[in-house]
N, C-alpha and C positions, 0 to 999 in steps of 0.2 A: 410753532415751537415756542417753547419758555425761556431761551437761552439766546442772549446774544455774540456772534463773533468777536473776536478783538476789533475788527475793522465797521461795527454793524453799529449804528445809533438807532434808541427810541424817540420817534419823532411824534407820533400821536396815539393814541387810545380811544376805543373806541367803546362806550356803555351805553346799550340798548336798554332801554325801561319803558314798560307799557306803556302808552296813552292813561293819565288820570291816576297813576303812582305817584306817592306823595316820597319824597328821596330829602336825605338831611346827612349833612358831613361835619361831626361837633368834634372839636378838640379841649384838652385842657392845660395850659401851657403857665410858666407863673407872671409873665408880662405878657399884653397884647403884641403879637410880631415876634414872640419866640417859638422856640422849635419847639413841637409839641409833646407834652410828657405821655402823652396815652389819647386815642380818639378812637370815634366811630362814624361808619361812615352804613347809610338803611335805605332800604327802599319796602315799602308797604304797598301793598297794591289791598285796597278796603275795597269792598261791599258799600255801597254808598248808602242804601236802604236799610241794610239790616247793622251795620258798623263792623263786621263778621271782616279779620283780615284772611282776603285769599290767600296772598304769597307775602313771605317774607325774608328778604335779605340782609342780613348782617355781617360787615367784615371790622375785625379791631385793629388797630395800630398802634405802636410803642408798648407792646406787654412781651416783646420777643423780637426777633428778628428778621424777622419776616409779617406782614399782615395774617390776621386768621379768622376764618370761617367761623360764625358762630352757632355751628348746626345745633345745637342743643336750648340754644335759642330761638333761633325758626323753626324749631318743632313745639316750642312751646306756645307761639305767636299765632301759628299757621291753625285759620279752624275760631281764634277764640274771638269774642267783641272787646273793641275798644276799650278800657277802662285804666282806672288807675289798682283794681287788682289783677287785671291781665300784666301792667307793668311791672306791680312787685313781682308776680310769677317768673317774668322774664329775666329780672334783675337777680333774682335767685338762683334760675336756671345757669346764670351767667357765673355766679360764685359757685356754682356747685362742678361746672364745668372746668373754671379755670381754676386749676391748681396753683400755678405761681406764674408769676411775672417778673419781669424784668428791674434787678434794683441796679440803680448808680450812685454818682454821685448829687441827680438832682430830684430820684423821688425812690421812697421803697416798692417792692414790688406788693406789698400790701398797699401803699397808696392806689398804686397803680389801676390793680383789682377794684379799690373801693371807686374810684373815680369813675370807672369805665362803667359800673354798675349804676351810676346817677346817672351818666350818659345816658345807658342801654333804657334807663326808667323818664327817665325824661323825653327820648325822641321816641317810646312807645304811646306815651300819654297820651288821650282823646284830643286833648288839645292841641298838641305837637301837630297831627296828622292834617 
């Protein structure tokens, strides 16, 4: 179940990632130690020989209320090789996906979008992995 009782605490979590998945949790906050305005959190599982990603995981946070799926993202990831034009594809795929995001009073929901997309391009890059 996804719900807890009034009487029920979350005590631990538990994420399963293949053997040799390279996994990355980036935020972007405006102090070290502050709450974060928008992050991402991946796991890539590569092809060691060919750089070709098998599977790819992506969930966002602070563009909503809740964390979200970036299926439109790991269908752009899953199948391609490494690069830094598989990252802008991904980074694209991500603005094309997300409509809007969450504004307050400490970022707009256009920051928010742009931010998450340097995220999304940066923990795709060759080098990241």
């Amino acid at each position: 179940t996804t719900s807890l009782e009034p009487d029920e605490v979350l005590v631990a979590v538990d994420f399963r990632v293949t053997a040799g998945a390279a996994t990355s949790c980036t935020e972007v906050a405006l102090r070290s130690g502050d709450f974060a305005l928008v992050g991402l959190h991946v796991v890539l599982e590569v092809d060691a020989s060919s750089q070709s990603i098998k599977r790819a995981s992506l969930v966002a946070f602070g563009i909503g209320a809740v964390p979200v799926r970036l299926d439109a993202v790991e269908d752009v990831l899953t199948g391609s090789i490494l690069g830094s034009a598989t990252s802008s594809r991904a980074a694209e795929a991500l603005m094309d996906s997300i409509d809007s995001a969450t504004s307050d009073i400490h970022a707009t929901g256009d920051y928010r979008r742009a931010a998450l997309a340097t995220l999304v391009r940066r923990a795709t890059a060759s080098e990241a992995v």
